[in-house]
C-alpha positions as CSV (number, residue, x, y, z in Angstrom):
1,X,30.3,62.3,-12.8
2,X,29.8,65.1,-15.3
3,X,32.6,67.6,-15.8
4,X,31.3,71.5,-15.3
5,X,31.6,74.1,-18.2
6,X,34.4,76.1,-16.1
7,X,36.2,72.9,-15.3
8,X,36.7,72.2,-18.8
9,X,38.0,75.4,-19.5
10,X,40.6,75.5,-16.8
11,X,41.5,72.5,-17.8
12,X,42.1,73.4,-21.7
13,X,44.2,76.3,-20.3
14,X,46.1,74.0,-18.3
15,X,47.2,72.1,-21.0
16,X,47.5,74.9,-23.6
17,X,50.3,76.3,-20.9
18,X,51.9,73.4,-21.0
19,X,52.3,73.0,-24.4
20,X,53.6,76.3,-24.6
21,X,55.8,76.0,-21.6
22,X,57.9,73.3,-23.6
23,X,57.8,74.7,-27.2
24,X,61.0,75.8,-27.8
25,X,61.7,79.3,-28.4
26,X,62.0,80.3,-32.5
27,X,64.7,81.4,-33.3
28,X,63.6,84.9,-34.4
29,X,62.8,85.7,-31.1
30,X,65.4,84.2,-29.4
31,X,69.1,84.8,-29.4
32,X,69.9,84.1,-33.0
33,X,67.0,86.9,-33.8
34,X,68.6,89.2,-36.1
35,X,66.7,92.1,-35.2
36,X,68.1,94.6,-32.8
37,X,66.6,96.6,-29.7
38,X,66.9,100.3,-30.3
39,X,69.1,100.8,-27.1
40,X,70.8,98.3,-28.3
41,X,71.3,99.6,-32.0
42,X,72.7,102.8,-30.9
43,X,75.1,101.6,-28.5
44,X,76.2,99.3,-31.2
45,X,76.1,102.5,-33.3
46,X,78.4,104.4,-30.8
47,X,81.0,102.2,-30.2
48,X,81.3,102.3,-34.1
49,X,82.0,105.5,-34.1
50,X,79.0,106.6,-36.0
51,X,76.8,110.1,-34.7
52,X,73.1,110.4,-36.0
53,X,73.2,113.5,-38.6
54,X,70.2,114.6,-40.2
55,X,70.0,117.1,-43.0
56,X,67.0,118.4,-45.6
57,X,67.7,117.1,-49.3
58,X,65.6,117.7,-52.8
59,X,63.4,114.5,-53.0
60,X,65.5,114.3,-56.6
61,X,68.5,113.5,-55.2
62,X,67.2,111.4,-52.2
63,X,65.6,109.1,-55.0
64,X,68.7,109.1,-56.6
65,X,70.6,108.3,-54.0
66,X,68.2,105.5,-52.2
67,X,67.8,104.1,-56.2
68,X,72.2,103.6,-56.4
69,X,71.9,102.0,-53.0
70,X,69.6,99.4,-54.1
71,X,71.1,98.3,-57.4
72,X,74.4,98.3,-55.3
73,X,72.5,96.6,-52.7
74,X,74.3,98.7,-50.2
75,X,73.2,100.6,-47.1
76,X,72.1,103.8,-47.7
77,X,73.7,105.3,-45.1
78,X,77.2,103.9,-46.1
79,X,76.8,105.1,-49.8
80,X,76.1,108.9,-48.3
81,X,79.1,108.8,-45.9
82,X,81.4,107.3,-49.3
83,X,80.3,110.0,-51.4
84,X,80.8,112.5,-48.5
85,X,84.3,111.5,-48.3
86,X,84.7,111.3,-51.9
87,X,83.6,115.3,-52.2
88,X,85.3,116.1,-49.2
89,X,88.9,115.3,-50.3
């Protein structure tokens, strides 16, 4: 007995599921993934203390300020708020 087109197919998918069903999970999708919701960056955000604050700057100085943060391979949002509290003391 011949197998039909369709039955084939079905039968791919079958085992296609399968072999998904039992890969495991990599893990930059799963738990160890480094990467962050949104809801739950800014929670994380919040309980840090830290408020969204955004202000208009001269390109000049934002290319200035982005270029220290890189050769001090620091966030550039830490490097503003250090400089902040530098000039605000």
């Amino acid at each position: 007995m011949s197998w039909k087109r369709t039955d084939l197919e079905r039968l791919k998918a079958a085992s296609l599921a399968d072999r998904l069903r039992q890969s495991p999970t990599p893990d930059r999708y799963g738990k160890a993934s480094a990467i962050v919701s949104r809801k739950e960056q800014r929670r994380r955000d919040r309980d840090a203390g830290l408020v969204p604050f955004a202000v208009k700057l001269p390109v000049d100085l934002v290319r200035r300020l982005q270029e220290k943060a890189q050769a001090e391979r620091r966030p550039l949002a830490e490097l503003v708020a250090e400089i902040l509290e530098k000039g605000l003391r």
